[in-house]
Each structure stands twice: as C-alpha cells, then as structure tokens.
Backbone as CSV, one residue per row, in Angstrom:
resi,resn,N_x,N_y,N_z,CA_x,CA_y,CA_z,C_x,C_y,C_z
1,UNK,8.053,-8.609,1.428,6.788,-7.958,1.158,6.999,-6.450,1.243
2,UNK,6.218,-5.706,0.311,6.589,-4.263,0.567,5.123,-3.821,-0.135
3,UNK,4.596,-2.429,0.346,3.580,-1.689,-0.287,3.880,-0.740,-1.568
4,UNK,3.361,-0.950,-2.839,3.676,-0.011,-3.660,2.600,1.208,-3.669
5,UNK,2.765,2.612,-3.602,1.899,3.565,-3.863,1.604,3.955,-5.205
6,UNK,0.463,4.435,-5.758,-0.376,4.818,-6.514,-1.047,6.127,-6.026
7,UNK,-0.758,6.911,-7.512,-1.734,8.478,-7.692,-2.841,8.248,-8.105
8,UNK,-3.714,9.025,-8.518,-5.263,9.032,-8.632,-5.128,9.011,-10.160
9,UNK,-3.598,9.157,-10.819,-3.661,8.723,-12.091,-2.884,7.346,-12.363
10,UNK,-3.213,6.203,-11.360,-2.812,5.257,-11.360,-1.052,5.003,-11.734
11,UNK,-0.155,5.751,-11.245,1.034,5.866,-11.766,1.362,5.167,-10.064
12,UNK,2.764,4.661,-10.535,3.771,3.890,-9.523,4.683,5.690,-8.619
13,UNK,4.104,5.719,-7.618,4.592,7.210,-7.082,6.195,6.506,-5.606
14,UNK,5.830,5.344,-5.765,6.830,5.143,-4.271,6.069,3.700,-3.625
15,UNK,7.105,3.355,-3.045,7.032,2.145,-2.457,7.425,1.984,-1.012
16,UNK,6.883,1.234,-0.052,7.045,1.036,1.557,8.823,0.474,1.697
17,UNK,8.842,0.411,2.887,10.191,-0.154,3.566,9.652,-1.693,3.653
18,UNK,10.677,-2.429,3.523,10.019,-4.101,3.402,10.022,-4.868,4.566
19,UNK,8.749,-6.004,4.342,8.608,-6.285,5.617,8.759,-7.807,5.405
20,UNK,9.171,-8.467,6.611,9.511,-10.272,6.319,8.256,-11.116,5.902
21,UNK,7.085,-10.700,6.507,5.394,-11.072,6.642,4.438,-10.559,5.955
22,UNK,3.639,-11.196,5.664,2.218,-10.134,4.792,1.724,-9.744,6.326
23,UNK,1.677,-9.847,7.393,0.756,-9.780,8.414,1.863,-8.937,9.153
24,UNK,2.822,-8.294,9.051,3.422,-7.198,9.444,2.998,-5.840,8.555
25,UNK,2.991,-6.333,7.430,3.093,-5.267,6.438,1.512,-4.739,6.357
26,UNK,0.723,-5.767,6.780,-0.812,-5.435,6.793,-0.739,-4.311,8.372
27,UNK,-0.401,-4.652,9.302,-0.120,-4.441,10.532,0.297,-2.992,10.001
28,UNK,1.735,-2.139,9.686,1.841,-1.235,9.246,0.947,-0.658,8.131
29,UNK,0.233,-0.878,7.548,-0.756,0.028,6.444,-2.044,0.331,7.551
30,UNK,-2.340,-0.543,8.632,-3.328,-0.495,9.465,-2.995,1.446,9.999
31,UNK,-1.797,1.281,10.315,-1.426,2.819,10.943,-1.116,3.573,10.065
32,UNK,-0.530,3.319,8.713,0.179,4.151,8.062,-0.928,4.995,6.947
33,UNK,-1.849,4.485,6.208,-3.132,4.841,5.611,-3.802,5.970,5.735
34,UNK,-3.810,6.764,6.934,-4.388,8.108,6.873,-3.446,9.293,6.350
35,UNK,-2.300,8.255,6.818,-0.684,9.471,6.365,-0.667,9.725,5.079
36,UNK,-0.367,8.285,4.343,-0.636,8.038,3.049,-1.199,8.756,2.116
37,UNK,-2.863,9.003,2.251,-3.671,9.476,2.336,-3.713,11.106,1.513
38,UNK,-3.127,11.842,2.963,-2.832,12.900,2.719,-1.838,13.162,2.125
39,UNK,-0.789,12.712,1.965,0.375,12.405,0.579,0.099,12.091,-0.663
40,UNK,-1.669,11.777,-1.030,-2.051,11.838,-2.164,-2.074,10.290,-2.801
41,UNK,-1.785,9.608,-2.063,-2.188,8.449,-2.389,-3.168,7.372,-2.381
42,UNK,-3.540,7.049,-3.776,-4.870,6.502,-3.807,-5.329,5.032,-3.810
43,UNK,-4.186,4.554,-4.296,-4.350,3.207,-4.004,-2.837,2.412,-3.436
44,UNK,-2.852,1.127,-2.858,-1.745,0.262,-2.672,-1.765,-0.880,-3.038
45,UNK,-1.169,-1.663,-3.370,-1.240,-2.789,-3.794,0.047,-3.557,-2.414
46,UNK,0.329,-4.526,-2.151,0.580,-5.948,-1.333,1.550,-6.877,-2.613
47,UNK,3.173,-6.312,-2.368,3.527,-7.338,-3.615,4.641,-7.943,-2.389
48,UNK,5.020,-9.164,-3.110,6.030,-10.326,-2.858,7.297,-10.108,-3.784
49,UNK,8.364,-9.077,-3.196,9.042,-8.614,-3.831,9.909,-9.533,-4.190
50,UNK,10.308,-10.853,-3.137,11.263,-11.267,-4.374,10.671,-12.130,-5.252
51,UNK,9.528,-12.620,-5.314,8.855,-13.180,-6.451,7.911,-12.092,-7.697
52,UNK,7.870,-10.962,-7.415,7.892,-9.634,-7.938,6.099,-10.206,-8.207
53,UNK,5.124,-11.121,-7.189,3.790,-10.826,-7.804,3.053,-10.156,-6.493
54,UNK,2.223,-9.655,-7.221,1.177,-8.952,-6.298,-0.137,-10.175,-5.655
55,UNK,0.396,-9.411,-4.403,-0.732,-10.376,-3.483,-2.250,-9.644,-3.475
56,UNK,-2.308,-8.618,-3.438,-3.792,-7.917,-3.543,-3.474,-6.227,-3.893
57,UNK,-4.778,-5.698,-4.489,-4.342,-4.176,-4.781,-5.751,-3.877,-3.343
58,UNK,-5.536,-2.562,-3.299,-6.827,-1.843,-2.132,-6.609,-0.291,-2.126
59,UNK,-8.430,-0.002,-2.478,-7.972,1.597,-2.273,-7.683,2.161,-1.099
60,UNK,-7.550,3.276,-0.618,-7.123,3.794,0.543,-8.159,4.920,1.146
61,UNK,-9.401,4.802,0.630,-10.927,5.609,0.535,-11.012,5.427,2.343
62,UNK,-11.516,6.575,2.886,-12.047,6.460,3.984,-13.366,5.836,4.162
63,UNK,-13.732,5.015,4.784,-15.237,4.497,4.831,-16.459,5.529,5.094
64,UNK,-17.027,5.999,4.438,-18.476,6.444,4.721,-19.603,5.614,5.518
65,UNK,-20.151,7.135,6.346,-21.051,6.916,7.194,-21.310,7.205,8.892
C-alpha cells in the first residue's frame, strides 16, 4: 500500500514510502496530512501497489468550523 500525491491541477506530484496494511498507511496520513498540506498537496488517493488499483481517493481540505 502506498499514498499517491496530487496538485490542485490534479497531476501525479509524488508518492508515500510503502506500507504492508491499509490501516498503517491510514495510521500515517492521520499525522502526515497537515505536512502534506503545506507542500501543496491537494488530494491522495490509497492504492494497492502490487495490484496497481486504487482503494479510495480523499481530499486533504481542513474541516471547517
């Protein structure tokens, strides 16, 4: 499992260090997301690298309110 990053012009900018679990890799975006963030990244997507499909995309928007 690994995170791919996305610009605000939806382009492939970089990808995470890989993780054995979706529930590690969720675990790291939990902390890693504000960093992200400010590196200009707007969205991530959740892929299954050696089956090369994507498990979910998610923006990286701070919650309002």
């Amino acid at each position: 499992m690994a995170w791919r990053y996305f610009d605000r012009s939806d382009r492939l900018v970089g990808e995470s260090e890989r993780f054995e679990h979706a529930e590690a890799a969720e675990e790291w975006m939990a902390a890693a997301w504000s960093e992200l963030r400010e590196r200009g990244i707007e969205e991530v997507e959740l892929v299954d690298v050696e089956r090369d499909e994507v498990s979910y995309r998610m923006a990286l928007s701070e919650s309002e309110g």
